[in-house]
N, C-alpha and C positions, 0 to 999 in steps of 0.2 A: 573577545575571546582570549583567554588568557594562555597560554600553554608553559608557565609555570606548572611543577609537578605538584599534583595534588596529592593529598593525604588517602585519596577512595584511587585504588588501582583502575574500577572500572572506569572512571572517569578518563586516565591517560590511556587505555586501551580504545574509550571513543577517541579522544585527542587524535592518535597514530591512526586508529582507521581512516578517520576525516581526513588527514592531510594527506594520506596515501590516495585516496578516491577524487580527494580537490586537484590533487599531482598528475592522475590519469587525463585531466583533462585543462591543464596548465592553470588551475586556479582562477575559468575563465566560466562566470555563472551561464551563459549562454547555452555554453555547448557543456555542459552538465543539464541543465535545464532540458534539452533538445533530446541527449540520451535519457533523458527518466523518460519523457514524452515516447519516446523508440520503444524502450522496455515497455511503459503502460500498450501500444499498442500491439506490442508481441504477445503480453498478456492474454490483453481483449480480444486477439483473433487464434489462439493458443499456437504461436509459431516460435522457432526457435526452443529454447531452451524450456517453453510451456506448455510444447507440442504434446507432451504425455497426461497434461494437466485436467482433470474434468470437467465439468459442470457440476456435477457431485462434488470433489473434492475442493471446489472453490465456493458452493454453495456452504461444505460442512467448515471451512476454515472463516468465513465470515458470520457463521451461528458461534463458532466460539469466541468470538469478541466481545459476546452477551450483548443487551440490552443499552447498556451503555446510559444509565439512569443516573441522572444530576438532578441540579436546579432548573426549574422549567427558565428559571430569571435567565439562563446563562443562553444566551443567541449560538454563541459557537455549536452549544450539545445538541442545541435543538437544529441549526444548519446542517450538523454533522447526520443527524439521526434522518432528516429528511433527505437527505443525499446520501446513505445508506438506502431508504426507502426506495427509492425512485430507481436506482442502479437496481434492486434485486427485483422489482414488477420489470424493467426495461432489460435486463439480461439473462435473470435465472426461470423467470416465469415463462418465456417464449420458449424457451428450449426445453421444457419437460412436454414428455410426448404422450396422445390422449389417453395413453396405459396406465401413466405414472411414473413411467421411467423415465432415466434421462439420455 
């Protein structure tokens, strides 16, 4: 990774965010690592900062990533889409109640 300054600003606006977020946690993959793992499970029980968060509103933000249609050849899209799959029967489906609602 180069952090010569690029010709695309967005590019050095990633640059500084990355080194600023690697910074918080001394450049040390681990314990970055261990806080995403924290976050995702704050997420998944909606505590902290996701305590406000839906089922709804996390049902409607993973419909807007679409469909997500490639080449069946490409393993990654079709990983990715099955593991999409599997997460929304395994978390959004149990949580709608026999009304409808969530």
């Amino acid at each position: 990774m180069s952090n010569e300054p690029s010709p695309n600003p967005i590019v050095d606006d990633v640059r500084k965010i990355r080194q600023s977020i690697c910074g918080l946690f001394g450049h040390d993959l681990e314990r970055l690592g261990a806080e995403l793992r924290r976050v995702e499970q704050d997420y998944d029980q909606r505590r902290g900062i996701f305590a406000a968060a839906t089922d709804q509103a996390a049902a409607s933000v993973m419909a807007s990533w679409g469909d997500m249609t490639g080449p069946a050849i490409d393993g990654t899209i079709e990983g990715v889409r099955a593991l999409r799959e599997k997460l929304a029967a395994e978390k959004v489906a149990p949580r709608i109640r026999d009304d409808g609602g969530f």
